[in-house]
C-alpha positions as CSV (number, residue, x, y, z in Angstrom):
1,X,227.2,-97.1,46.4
2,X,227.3,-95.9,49.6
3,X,223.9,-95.3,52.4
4,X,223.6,-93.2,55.0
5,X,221.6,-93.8,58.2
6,X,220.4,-90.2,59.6
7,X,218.5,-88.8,62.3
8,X,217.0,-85.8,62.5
9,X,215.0,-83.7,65.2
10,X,212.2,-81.6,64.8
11,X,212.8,-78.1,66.4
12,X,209.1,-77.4,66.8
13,X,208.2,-80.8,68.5
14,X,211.5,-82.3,69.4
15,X,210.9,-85.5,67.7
16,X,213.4,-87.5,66.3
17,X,212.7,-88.5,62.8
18,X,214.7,-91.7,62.0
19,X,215.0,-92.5,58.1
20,X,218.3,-93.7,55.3
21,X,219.0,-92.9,52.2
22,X,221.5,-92.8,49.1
23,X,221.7,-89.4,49.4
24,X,224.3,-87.2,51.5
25,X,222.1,-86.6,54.9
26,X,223.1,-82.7,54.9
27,X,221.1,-82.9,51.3
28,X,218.4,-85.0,53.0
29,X,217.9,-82.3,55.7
30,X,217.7,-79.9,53.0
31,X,215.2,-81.6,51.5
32,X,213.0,-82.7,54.4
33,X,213.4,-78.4,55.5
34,X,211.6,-77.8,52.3
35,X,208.6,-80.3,53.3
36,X,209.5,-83.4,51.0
37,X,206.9,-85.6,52.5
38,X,203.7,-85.1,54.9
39,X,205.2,-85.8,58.2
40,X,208.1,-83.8,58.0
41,X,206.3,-80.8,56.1
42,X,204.0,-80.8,59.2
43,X,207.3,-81.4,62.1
44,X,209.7,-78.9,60.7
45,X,212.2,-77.1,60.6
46,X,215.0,-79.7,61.8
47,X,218.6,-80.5,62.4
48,X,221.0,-83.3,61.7
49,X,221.5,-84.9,65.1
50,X,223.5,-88.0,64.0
51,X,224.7,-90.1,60.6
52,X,226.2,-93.6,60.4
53,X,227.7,-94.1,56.7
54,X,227.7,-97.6,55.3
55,X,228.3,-99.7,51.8
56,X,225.6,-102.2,52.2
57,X,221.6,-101.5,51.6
58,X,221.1,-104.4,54.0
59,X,222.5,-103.5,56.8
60,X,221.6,-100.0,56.3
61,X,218.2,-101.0,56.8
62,X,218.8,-103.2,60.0
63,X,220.5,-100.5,61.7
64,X,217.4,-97.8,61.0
65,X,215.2,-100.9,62.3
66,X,217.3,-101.0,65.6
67,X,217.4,-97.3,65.9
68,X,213.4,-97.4,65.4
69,X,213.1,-100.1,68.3
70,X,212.5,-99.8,71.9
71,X,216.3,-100.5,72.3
72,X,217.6,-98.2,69.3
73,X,215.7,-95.5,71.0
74,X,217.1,-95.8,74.2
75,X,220.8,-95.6,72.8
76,X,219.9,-92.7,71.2
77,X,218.5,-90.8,74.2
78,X,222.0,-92.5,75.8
79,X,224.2,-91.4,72.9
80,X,222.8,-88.3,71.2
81,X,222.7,-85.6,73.3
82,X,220.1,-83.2,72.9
């Protein structure tokens, strides 16, 4: 099985929303456009800004944990343009 790490940023705020899933991100963003859970229903609409594709849960979820830190945030701003 494969996950996907994806960010997304909210056109009406400009926040970055950090999150990973089993699911194809374009279907996430689909989802998240339609309000799938509180924050994002209140933060959109958005666009796909970045996705990193991997095989393992595990390190899926210790990448989105670096992204969500102090460092993860500032290789986005470094990486992502906006």
């Amino acid at each position: 099985m494969n996950y996907w790490i994806y960010v997304l940023r909210s056109l009406k705020t400009n926040k970055r929303y950090i999150s990973f899933s089993s699911k194809n991100p374009d279907q996430r963003l689909k989802e998240h456009n339609l309000g799938s859970n509180k924050w994002t229903r209140a933060n959109k609409p958005f666009i796909l800004i970045h996705k990193e594709k991997f095989q393992n849960k595990t390190e899926t979820i210790k990448r989105e944990k670096f992204l969500k830190s102090s460092q993860g945030r500032k290789w986005l701003d470094k990486n992502i343009p906006e």
